[in-house]
C-alpha atoms as one frame of an Amber mdcrd trajectory, in Angstrom:
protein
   0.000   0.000   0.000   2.811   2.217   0.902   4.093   1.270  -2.904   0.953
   2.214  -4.476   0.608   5.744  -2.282   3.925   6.451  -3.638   5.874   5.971
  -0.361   8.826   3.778  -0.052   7.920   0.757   2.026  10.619  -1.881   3.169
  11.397  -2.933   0.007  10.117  -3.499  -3.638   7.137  -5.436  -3.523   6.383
  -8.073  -5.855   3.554  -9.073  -8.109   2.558 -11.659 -11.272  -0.996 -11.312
 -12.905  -0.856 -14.615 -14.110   1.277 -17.931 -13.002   1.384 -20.724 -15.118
   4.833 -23.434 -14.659   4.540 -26.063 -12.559   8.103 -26.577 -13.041   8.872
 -23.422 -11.275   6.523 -24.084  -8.695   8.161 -27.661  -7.888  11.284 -26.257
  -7.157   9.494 -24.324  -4.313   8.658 -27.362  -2.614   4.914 -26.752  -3.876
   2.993 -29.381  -6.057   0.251 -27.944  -7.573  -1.362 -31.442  -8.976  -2.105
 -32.325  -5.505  -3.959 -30.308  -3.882  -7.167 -27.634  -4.062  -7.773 -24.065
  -3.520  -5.692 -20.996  -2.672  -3.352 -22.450   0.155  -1.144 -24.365  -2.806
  -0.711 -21.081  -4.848  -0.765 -18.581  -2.103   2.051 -20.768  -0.401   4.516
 -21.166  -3.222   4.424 -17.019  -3.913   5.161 -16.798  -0.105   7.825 -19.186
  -0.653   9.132 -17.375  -3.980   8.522 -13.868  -1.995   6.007 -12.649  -4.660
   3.355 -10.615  -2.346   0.311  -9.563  -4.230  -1.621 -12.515  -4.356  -5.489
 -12.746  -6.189  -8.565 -14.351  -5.450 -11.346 -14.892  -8.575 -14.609 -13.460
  -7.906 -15.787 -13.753 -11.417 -15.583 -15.286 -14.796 -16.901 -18.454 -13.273
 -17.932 -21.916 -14.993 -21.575 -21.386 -16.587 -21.843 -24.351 -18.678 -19.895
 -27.528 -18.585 -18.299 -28.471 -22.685 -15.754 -31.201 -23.896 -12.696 -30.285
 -22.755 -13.880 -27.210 -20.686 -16.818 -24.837 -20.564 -18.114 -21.464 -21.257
 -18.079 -19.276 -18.293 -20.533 -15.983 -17.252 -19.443 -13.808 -19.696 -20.054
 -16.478 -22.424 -16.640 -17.257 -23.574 -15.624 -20.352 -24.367 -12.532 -21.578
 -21.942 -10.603 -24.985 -22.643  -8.084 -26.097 -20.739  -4.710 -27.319 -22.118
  -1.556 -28.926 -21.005   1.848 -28.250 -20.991   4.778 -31.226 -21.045   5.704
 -30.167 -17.419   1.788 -30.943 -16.617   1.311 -26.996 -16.364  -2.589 -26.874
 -17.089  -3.466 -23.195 -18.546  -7.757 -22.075 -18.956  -7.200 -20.572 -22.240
  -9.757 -18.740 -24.487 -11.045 -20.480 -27.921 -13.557 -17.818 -29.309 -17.038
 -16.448 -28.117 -20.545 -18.196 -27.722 -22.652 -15.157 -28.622 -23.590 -15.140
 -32.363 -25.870 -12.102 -31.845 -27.169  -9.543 -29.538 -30.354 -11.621 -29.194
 -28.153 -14.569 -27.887 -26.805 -12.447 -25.467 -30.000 -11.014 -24.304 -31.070
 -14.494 -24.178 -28.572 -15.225 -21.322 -28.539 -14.821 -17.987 -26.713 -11.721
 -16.951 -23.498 -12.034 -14.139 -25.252 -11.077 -10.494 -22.516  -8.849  -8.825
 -24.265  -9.788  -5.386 -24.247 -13.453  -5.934 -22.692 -14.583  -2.513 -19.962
 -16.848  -3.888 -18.101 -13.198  -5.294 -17.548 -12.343  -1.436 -16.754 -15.476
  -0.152 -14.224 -16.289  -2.391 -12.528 -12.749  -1.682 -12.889 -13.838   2.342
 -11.541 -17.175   1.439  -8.622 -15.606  -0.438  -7.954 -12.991   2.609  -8.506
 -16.437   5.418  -5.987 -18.352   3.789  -3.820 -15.066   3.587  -4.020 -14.413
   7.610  -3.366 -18.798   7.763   0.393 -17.800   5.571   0.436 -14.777   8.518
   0.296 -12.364   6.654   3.653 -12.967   4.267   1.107 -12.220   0.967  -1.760
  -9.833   0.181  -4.732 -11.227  -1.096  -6.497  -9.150  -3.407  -9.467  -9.909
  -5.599  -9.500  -9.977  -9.116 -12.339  -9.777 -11.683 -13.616  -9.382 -15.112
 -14.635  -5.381 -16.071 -15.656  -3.575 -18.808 -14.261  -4.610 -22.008 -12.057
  -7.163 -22.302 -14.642 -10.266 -21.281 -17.382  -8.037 -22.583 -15.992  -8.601
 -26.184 -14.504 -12.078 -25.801 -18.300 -13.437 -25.089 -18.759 -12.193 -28.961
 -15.923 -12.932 -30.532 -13.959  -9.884 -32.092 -15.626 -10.102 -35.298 -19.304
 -10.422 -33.873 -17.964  -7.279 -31.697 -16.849  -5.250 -33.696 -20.042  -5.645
 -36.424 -21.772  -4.693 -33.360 -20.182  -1.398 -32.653 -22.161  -0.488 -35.516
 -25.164  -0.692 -33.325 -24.933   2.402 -31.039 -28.047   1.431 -28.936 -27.287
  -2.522 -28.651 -23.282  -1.419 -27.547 -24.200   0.841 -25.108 -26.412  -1.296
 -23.690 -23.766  -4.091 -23.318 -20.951  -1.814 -21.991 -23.615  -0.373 -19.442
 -24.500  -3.990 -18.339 -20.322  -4.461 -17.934 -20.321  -1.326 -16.621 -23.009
  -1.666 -13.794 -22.279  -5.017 -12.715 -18.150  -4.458 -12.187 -19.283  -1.229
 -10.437 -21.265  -2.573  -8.188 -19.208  -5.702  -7.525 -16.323  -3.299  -6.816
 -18.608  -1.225  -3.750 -19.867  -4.377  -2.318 -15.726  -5.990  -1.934 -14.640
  -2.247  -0.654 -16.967  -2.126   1.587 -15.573  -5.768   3.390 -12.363  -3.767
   3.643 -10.977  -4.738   0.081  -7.513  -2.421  -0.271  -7.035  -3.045  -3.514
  -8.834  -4.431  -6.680  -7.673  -5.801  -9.721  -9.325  -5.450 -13.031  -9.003
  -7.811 -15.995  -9.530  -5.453 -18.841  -7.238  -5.583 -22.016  -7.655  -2.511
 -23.926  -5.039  -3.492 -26.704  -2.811  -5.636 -28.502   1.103  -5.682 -29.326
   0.013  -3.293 -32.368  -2.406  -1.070 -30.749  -6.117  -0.138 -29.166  -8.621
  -2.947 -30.358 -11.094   0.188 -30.793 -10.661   3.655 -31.773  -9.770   5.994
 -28.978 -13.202   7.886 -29.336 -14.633   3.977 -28.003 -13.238   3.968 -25.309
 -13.830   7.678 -24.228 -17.540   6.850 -25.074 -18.187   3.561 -23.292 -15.588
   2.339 -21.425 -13.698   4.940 -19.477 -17.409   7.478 -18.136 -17.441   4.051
 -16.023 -13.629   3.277 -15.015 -14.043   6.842 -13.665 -17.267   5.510 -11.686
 -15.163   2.295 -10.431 -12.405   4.289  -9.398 -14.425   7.071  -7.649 -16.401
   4.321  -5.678 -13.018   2.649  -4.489 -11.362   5.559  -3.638 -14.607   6.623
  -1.581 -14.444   3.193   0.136 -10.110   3.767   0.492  -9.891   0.723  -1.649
  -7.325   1.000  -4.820  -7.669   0.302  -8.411  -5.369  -2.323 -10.125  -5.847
  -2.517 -13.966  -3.781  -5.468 -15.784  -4.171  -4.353 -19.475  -2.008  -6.256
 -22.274  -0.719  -3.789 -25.471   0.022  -0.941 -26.568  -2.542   1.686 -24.411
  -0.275   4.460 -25.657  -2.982   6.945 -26.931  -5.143   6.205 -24.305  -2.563
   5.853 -21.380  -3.818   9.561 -20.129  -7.302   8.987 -19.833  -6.547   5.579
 -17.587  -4.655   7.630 -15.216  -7.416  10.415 -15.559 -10.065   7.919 -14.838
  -8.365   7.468 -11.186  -7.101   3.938 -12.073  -3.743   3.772  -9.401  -1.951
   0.949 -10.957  -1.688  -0.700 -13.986   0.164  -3.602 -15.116   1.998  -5.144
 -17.089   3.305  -2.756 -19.426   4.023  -5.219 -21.742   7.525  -4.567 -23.560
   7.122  -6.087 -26.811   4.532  -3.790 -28.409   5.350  -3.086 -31.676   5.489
   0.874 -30.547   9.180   1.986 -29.231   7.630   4.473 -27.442   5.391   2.602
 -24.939   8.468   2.096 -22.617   7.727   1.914 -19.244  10.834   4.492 -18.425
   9.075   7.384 -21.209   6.345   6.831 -19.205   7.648   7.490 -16.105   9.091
   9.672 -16.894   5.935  12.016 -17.759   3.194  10.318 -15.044   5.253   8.481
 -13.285   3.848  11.086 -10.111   0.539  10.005 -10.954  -0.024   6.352 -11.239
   1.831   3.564  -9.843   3.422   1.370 -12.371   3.528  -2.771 -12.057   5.590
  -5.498 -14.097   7.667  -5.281 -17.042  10.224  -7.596 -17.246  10.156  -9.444
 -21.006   8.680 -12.526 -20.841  10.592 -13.644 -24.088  13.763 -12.556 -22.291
  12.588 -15.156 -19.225  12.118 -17.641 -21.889  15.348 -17.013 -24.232  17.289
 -13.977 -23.513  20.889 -14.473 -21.612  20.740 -14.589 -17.776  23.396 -11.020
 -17.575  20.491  -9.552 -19.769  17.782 -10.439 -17.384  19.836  -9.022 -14.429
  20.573  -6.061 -15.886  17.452  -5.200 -17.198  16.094  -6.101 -13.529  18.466
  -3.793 -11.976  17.327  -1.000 -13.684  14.011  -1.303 -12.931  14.148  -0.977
  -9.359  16.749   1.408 -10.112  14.697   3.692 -11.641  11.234   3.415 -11.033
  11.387   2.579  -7.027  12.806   5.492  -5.132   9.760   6.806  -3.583   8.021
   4.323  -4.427   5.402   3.745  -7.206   7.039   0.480  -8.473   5.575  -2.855
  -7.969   8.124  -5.544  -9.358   7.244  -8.578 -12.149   7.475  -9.397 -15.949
   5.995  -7.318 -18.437   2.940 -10.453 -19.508   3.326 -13.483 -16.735   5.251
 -16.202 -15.918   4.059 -19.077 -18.514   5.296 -22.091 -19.215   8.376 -21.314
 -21.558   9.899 -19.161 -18.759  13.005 -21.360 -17.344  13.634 -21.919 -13.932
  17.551 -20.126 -14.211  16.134 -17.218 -15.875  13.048 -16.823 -13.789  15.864
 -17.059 -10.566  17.948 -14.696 -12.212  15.008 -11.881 -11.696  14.032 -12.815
  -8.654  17.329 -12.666  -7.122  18.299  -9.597  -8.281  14.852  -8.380  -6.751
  16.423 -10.065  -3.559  19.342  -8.174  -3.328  18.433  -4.823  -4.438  14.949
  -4.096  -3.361  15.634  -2.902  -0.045  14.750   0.622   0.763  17.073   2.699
   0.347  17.667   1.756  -3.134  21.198   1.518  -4.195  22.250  -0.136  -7.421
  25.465   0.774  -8.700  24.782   2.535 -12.780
């Protein structure tokens, strides 16, 4: 929290969206095949010293497929598997073939009781681990699971619809809203949003889009947090470069990843904080396809200057720039983390 108020804490803290290789998690002394439930994940970040930890209180199983099932927002998730037995939910297209199919189904209830008790669930098994992660819950907002129920081409016909859009992003819109009062008011601190605004090559909508249905209620969200003194994390993939001022206008305190490997040189997490780096607290970074190929002195020094930049007084929350997935090895994934061992400490003091 101190991180996020732009105050320098003990030390850097730590954070990864998304976890996904078992193989890194068996060298923790953590088997994620055997057992259920947020004790086996929670416990290998406190073994690995990662300290934002999430809890799901949405996109949740609707209806049962082969090989996986469509959840709330109607997108079809499968699961696959990796040859270290890493199993990863991924997405495989939309089951909405018109706005009458999703009018047709039954809308996400942000006060259905299992939302809160998996956030108290997440925060018990937190206080069981004394306290060594942060439990914070994580759901689905505005956009990104609003469009993945369609499909992007069903979408995006759509947004020729004025009334029918609208009505879709309001439904998104009211339901992440009021899911976000009813967690800050049971004392959540911070909340993360899944909402990916872009790709490596840009906005998946015109700026004007967003501006017009998307960020009138991130502004809402935010203001209700902040009223409750709850936070706002936003985890948005791509290139949000010409829409990176109206986030931080919106209120939105953190965002994460800023992925690296846009195709735009000048979404670089050091331009940027350069120009708002007072404003909004930045999270992640580190390239993923460096963790899964680059040389280990690359990773460290890339690591270094990271927390040698962006942490003094705070507003730096350490991690890769996507997630850790299962092509990340377990030298190069050490190599970050113990650099982020031995030079997190308040005062920072890396050597140039």
């Amino acid at each position: 929290m101190k991180a996020i108020n732009h105050e320098e804490p003990d030390r850097v803290p730590a954070f990864e969206s998304a976890f996904t290789n078992y193989t890194i998690m068996r060298h923790y002394g953590v088997d994620p095949t055997k057992g259920r439930g947020y004790y086996v994940t929670y416990d290998f970040f406190r073994r690995a010293q990662i300290d934002l930890v999430l809890s799901y209180v949405s996109v949740f199983p609707r209806k049962s497929m082969k090989g996986g099932y469509i959840d709330e927002y109607g997108r079809i998730m499968k699961t696959e598997y990796y040859k270290d037995g890493t199993m990863i939910l991924a997405y495989h297209g939309g089951s909405f073939e018109s706005f009458d199919d999703y009018e047709s189904w039954e809308k996400p209830d942000p006060y259905s009781e299992v939302r809160l008790n998996q956030f108290l669930l997440g925060r018990d098994v937190q206080k069981k681990l004394k306290d060594e992660v942060f439990s914070i819950p994580a759901t689905g907002s505005i956009f990104e699971n609003n469009w993945e129920g369609f499909g992007i081409e069903t979408f995006s016909r759509m947004l020729t619809n004025p009334k029918q859009i609208k009505q879709i992003f309001d439904d998104y819109g009211t339901f992440t809203l009021e899911l976000v009062k009813l967690l800050a008011e049971n004392d959540a601190k911070v909340i993360l949003l899944w909402d990916d605004y872009g790709f490596k090559c840009g906005l998946f909508m015109p700026p004007r889009n967003y501006k017009k249905y998307v960020f009138p209620w991130l502004k809402r969200i935010c203001d209700a947090a902040h009223k409750r003194d709850c936070k706002i994390l936003l985890h948005s993939d791509g290139d949000l470069s010409e829409i990176f001022e109206d986030i931080i206008n919106c209120g939105v305190d953190v965002v994460n990843p800023l992925e690296p490997t846009t195709a735009n040189p000048e979404y670089d997490i050091f331009k940027l904080n350069n120009k708002f780096g007072d404003k909004i607290t930045f999270s992640g970074n580190l390239n993923p396809v460096m963790l899964a190929l680059g040389d280990i002195s690359e990773i460290e020094e890339y690591a270094k200057r990271l927390i040698r930049e962006l942490a003094p007084g705070g507003g730096y929350i350490f991690g890769s720039g996507h997630s850790i997935h299962p092509a990340v090895t377990l030298d190069r994934f050490e190599a970050m983390q113990n650099i982020r061992r031995k030079y997190s400490n308040y005062p920072i003091n890396i050597p140039d």
